[in-house]
N, CA, C and O atoms as a GROMACS GRO file, in nm:
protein
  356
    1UNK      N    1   0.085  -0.117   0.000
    1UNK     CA    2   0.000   0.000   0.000
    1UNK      C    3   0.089   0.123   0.000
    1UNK      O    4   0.176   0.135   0.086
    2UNK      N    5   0.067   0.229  -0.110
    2UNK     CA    6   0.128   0.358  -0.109
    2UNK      C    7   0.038   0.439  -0.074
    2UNK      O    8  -0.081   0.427  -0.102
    3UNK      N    9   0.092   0.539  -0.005
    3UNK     CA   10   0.007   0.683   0.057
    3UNK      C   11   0.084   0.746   0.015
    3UNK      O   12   0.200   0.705   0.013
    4UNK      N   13   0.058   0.845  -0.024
    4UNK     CA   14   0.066   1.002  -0.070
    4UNK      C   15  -0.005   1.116  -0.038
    4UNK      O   16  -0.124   1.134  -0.066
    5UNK      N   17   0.083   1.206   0.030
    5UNK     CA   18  -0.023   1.357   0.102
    5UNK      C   19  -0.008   1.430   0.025
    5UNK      O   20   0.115   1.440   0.018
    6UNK      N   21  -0.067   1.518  -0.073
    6UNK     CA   22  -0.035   1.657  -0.172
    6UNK      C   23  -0.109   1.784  -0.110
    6UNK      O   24  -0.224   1.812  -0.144
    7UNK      N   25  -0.040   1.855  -0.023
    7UNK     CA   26  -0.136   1.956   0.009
    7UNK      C   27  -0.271   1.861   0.150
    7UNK      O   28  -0.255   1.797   0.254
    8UNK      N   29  -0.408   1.914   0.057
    8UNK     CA   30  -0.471   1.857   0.157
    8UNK      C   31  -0.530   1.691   0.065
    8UNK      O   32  -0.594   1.605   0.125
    9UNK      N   33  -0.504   1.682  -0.031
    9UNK     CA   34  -0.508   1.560  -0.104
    9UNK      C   35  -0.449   1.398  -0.056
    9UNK      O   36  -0.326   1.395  -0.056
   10UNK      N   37  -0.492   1.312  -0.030
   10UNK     CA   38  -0.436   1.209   0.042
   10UNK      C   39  -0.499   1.083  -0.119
   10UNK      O   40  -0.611   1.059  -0.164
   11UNK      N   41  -0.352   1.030  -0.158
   11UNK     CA   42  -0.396   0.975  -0.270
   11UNK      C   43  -0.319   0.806  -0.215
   11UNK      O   44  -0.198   0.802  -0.190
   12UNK      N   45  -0.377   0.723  -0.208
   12UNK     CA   46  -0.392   0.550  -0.151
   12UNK      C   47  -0.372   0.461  -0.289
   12UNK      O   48  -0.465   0.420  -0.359
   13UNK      N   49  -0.261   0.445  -0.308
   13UNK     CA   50  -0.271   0.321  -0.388
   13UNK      C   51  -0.246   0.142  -0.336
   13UNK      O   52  -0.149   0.093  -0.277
   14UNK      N   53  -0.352   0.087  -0.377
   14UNK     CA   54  -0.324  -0.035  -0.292
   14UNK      C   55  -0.414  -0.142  -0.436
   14UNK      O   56  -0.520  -0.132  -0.496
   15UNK      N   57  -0.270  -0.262  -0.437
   15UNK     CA   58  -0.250  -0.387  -0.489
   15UNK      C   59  -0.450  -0.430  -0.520
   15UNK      O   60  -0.545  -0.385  -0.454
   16UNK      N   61  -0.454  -0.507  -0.614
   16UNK     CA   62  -0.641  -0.539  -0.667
   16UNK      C   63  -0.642  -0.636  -0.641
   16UNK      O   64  -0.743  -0.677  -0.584
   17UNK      N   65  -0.520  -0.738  -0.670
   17UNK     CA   66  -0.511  -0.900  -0.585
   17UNK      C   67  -0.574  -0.929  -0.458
   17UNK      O   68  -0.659  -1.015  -0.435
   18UNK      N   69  -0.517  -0.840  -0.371
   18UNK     CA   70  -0.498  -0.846  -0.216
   18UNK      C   71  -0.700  -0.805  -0.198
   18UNK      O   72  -0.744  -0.836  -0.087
   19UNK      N   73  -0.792  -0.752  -0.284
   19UNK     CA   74  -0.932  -0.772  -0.229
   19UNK      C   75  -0.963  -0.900  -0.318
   19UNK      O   76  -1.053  -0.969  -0.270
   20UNK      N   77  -0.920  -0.935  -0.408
   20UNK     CA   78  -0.917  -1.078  -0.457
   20UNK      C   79  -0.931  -1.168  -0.364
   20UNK      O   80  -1.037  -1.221  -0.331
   21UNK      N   81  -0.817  -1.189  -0.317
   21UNK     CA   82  -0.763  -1.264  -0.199
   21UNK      C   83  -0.899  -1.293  -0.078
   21UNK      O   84  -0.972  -1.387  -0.046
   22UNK      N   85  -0.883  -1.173  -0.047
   22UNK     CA   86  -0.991  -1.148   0.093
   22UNK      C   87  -1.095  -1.220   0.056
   22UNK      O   88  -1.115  -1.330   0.107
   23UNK      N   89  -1.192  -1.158  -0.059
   23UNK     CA   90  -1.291  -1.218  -0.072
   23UNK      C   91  -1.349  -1.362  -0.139
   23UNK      O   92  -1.462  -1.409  -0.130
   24UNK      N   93  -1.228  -1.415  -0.209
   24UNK     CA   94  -1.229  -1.549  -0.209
   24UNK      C   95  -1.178  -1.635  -0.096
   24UNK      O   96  -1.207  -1.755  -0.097
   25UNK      N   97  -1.108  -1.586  -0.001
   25UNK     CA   98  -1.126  -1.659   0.130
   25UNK      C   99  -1.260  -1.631   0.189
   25UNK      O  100  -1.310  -1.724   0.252
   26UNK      N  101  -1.324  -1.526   0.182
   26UNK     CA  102  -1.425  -1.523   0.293
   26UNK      C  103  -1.575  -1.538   0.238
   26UNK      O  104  -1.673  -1.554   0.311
   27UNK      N  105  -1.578  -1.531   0.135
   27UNK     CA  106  -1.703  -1.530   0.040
   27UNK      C  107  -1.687  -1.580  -0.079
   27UNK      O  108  -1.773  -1.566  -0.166
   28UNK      N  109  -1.529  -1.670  -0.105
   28UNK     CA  110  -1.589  -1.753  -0.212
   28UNK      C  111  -1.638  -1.804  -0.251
   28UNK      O  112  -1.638  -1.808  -0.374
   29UNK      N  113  -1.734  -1.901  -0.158
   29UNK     CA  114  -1.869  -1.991  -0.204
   29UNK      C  115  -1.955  -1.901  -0.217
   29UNK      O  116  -2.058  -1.959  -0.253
   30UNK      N  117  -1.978  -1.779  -0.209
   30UNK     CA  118  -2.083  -1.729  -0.288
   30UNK      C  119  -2.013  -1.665  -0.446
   30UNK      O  120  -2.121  -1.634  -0.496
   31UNK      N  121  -1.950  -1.642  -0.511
   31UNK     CA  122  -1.916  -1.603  -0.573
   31UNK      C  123  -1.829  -1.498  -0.606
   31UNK      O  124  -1.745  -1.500  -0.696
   32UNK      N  125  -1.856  -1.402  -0.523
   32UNK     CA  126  -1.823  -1.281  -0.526
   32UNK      C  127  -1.629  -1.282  -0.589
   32UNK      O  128  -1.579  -1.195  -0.661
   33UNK      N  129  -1.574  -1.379  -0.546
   33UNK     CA  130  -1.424  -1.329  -0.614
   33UNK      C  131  -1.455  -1.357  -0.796
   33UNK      O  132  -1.366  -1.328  -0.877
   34UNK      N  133  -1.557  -1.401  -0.832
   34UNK     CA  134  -1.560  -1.418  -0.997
   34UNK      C  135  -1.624  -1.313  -1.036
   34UNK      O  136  -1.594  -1.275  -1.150
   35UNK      N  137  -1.730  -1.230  -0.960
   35UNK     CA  138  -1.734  -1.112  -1.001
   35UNK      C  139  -1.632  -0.992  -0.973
   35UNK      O  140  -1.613  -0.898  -1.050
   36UNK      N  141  -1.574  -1.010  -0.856
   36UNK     CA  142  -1.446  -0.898  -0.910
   36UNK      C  143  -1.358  -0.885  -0.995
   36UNK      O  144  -1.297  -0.779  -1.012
   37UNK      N  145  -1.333  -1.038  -1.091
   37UNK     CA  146  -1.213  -1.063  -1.176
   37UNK      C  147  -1.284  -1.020  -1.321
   37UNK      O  148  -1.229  -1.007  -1.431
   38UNK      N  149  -1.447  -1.000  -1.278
   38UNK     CA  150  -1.519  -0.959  -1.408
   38UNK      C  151  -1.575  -1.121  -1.441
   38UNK      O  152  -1.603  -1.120  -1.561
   39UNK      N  153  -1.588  -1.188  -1.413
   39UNK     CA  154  -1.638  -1.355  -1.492
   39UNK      C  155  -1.751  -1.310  -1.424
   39UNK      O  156  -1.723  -1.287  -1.306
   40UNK      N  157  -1.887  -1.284  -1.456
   40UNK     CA  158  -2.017  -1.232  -1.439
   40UNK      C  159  -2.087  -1.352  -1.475
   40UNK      O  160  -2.201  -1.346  -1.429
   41UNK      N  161  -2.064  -1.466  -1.542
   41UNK     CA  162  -2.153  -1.543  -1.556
   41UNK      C  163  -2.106  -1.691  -1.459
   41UNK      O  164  -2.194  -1.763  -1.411
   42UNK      N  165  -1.961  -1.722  -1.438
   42UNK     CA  166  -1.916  -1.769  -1.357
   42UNK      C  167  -1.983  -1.774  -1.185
   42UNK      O  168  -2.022  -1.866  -1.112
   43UNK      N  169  -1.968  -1.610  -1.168
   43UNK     CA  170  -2.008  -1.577  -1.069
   43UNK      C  171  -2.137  -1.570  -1.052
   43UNK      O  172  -2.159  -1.490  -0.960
   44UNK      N  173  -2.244  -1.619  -1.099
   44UNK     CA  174  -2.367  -1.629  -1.070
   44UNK      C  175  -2.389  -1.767  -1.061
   44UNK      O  176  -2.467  -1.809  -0.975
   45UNK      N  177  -2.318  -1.858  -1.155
   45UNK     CA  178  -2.330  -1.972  -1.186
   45UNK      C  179  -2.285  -2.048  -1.051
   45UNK      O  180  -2.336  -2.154  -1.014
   46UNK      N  181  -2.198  -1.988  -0.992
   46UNK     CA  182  -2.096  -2.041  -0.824
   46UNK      C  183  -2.211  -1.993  -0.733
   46UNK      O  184  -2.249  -2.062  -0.639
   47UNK      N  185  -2.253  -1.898  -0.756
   47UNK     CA  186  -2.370  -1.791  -0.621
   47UNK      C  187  -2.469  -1.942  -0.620
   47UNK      O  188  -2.490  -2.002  -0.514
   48UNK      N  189  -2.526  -1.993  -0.765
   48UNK     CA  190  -2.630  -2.033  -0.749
   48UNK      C  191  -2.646  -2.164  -0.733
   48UNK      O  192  -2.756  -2.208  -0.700
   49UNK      N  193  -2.507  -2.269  -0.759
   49UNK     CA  194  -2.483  -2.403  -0.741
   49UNK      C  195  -2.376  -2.442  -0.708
   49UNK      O  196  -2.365  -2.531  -0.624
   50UNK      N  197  -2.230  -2.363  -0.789
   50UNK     CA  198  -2.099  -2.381  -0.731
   50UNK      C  199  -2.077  -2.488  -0.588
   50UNK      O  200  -2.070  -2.611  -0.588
   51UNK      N  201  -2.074  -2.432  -0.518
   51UNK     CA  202  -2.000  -2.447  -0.405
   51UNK      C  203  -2.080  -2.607  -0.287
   51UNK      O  204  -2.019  -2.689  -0.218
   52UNK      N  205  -2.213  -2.591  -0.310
   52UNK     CA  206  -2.265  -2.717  -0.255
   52UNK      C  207  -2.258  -2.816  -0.356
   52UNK      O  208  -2.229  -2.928  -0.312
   53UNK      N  209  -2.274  -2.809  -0.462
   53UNK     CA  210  -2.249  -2.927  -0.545
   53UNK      C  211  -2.127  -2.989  -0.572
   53UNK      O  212  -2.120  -3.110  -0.592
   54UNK      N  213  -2.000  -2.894  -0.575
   54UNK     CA  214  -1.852  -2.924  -0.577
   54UNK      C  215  -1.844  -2.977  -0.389
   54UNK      O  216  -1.765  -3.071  -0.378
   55UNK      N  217  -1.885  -2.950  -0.301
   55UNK     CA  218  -1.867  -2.960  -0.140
   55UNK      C  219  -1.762  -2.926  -0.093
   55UNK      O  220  -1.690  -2.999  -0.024
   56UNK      N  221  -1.737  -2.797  -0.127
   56UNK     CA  222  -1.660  -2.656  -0.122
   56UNK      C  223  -1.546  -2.650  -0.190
   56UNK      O  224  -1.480  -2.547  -0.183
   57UNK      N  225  -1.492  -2.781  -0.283
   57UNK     CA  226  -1.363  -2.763  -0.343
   57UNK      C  227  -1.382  -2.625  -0.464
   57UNK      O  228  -1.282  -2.573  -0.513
   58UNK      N  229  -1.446  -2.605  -0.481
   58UNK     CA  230  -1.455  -2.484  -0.589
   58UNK      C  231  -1.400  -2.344  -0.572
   58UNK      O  232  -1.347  -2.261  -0.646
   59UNK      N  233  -1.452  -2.358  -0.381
   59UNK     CA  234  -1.399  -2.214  -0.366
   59UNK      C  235  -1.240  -2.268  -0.353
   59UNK      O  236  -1.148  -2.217  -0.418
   60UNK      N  237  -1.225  -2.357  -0.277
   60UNK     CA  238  -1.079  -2.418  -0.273
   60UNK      C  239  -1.002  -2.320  -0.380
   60UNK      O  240  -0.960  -2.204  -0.389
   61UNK      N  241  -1.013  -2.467  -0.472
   61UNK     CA  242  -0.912  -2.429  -0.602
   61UNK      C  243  -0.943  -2.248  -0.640
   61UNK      O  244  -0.845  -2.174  -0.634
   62UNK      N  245  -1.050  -2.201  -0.668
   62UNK     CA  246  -1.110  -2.063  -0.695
   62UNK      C  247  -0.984  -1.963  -0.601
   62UNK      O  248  -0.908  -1.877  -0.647
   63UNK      N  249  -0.995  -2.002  -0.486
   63UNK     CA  250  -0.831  -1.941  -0.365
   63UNK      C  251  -0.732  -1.967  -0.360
   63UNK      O  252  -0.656  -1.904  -0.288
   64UNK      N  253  -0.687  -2.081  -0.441
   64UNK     CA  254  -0.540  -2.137  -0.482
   64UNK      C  255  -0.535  -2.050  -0.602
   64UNK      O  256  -0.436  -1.977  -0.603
   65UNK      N  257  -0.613  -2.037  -0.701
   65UNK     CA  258  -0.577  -1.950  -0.851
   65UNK      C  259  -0.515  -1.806  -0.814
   65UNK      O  260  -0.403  -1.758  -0.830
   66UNK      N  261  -0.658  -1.747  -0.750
   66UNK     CA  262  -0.569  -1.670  -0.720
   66UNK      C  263  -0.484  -1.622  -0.579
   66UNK      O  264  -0.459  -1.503  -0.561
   67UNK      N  265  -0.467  -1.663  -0.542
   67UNK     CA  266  -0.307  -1.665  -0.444
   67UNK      C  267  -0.235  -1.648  -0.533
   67UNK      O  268  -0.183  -1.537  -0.542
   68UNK      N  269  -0.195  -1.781  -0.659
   68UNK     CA  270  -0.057  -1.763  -0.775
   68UNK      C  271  -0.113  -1.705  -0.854
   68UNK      O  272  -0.080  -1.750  -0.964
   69UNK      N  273  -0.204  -1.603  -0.864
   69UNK     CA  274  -0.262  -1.533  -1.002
   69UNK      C  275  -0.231  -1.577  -1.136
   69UNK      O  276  -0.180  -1.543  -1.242
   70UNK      N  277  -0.305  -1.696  -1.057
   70UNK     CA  278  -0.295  -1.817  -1.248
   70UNK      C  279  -0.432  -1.739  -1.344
   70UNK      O  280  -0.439  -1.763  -1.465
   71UNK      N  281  -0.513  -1.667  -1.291
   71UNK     CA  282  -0.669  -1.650  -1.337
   71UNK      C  283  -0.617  -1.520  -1.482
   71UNK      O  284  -0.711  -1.474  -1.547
   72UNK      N  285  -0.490  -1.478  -1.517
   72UNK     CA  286  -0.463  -1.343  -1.633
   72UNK      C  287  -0.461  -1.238  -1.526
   72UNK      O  288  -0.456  -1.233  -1.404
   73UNK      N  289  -0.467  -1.156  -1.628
   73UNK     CA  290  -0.541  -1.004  -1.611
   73UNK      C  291  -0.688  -0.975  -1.626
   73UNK      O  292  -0.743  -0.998  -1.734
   74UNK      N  293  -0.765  -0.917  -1.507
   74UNK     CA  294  -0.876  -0.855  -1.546
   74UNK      C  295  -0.913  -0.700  -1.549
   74UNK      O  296  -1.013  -0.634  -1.519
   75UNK      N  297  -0.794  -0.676  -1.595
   75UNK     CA  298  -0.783  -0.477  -1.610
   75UNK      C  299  -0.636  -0.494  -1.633
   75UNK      O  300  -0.550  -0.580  -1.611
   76UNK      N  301  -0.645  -0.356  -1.696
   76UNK     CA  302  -0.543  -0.283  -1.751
   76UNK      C  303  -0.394  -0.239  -1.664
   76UNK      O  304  -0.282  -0.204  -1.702
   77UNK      N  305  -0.465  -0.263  -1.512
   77UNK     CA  306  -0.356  -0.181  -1.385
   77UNK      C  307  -0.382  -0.344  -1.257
   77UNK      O  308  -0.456  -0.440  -1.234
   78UNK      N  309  -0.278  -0.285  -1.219
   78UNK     CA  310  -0.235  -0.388  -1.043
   78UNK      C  311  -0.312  -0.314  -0.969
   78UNK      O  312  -0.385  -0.398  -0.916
   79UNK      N  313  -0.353  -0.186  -0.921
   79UNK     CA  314  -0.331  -0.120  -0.834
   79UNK      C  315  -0.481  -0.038  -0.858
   79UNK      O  316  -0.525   0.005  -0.965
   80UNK      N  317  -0.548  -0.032  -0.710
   80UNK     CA  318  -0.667   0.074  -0.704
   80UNK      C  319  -0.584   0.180  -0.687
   80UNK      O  320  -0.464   0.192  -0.659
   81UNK      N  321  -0.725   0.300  -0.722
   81UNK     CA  322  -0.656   0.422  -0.604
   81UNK      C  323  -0.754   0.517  -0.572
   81UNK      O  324  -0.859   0.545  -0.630
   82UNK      N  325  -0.696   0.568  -0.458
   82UNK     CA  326  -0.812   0.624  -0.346
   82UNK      C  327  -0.755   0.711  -0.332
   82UNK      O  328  -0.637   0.709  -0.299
   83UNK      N  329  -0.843   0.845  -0.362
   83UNK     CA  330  -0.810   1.004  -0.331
   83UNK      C  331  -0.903   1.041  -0.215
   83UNK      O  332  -1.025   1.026  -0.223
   84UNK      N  333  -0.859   1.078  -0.138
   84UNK     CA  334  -0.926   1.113  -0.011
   84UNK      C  335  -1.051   0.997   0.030
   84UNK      O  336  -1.168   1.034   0.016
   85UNK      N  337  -1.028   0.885   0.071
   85UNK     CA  338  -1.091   0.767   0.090
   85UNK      C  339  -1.167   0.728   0.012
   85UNK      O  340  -1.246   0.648   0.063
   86UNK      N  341  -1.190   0.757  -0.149
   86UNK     CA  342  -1.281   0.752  -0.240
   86UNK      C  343  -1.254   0.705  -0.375
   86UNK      O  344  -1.176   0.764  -0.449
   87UNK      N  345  -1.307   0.618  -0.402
   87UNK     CA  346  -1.241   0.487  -0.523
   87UNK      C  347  -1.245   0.580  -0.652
   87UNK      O  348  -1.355   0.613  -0.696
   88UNK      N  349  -1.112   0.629  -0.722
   88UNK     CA  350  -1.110   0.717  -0.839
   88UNK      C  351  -1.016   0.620  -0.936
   88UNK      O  352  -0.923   0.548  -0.900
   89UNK      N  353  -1.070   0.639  -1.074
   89UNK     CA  354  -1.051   0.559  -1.185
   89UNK      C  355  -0.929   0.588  -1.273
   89UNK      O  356  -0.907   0.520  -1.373
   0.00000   0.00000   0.00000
């Protein structure tokens, strides 16, 4: 995580993996890490059967991918960033 103060400007850049991470540990059986990587149909498809029908290996492997960010790129940048606590593009 980088911080930067400019004046009264406070600009946060922090790694896109690392909410990857989080939320496929904590809510990967619902889906939610396939909608952050952008897989929108994945991630409905896991919300709505995934995870009881696999008997949780899905989110498993789904948290092993990305740990080694075997899953590509799903954007252009590594890195959010936050200007005064507020998600800017």
């Amino acid at each position: 995580m980088e911080v930067t103060i400019k004046g009264n400007v406070k600009v946060s850049k922090v790694n896109k993996h690392i909410f990857v991470w989080i939320a496929s540990f904590l809510v990967g059986y619902l889906g939610i890490d396939r909608f952050l990587r952008g897989q929108i149909g994945l991630g409905i498809f896991k919300l709505l059967v995934g995870s009881w029908i696999t008997l949780g290996i899905w989110p498993l492997v789904d948290f092993i991918i990305a740990v080694v960010k075997a899953y590509g790129t799903y954007s252009d940048t590594e890195t959010l960033t936050f200007i005064n606590g507020k998600y800017s593009q």
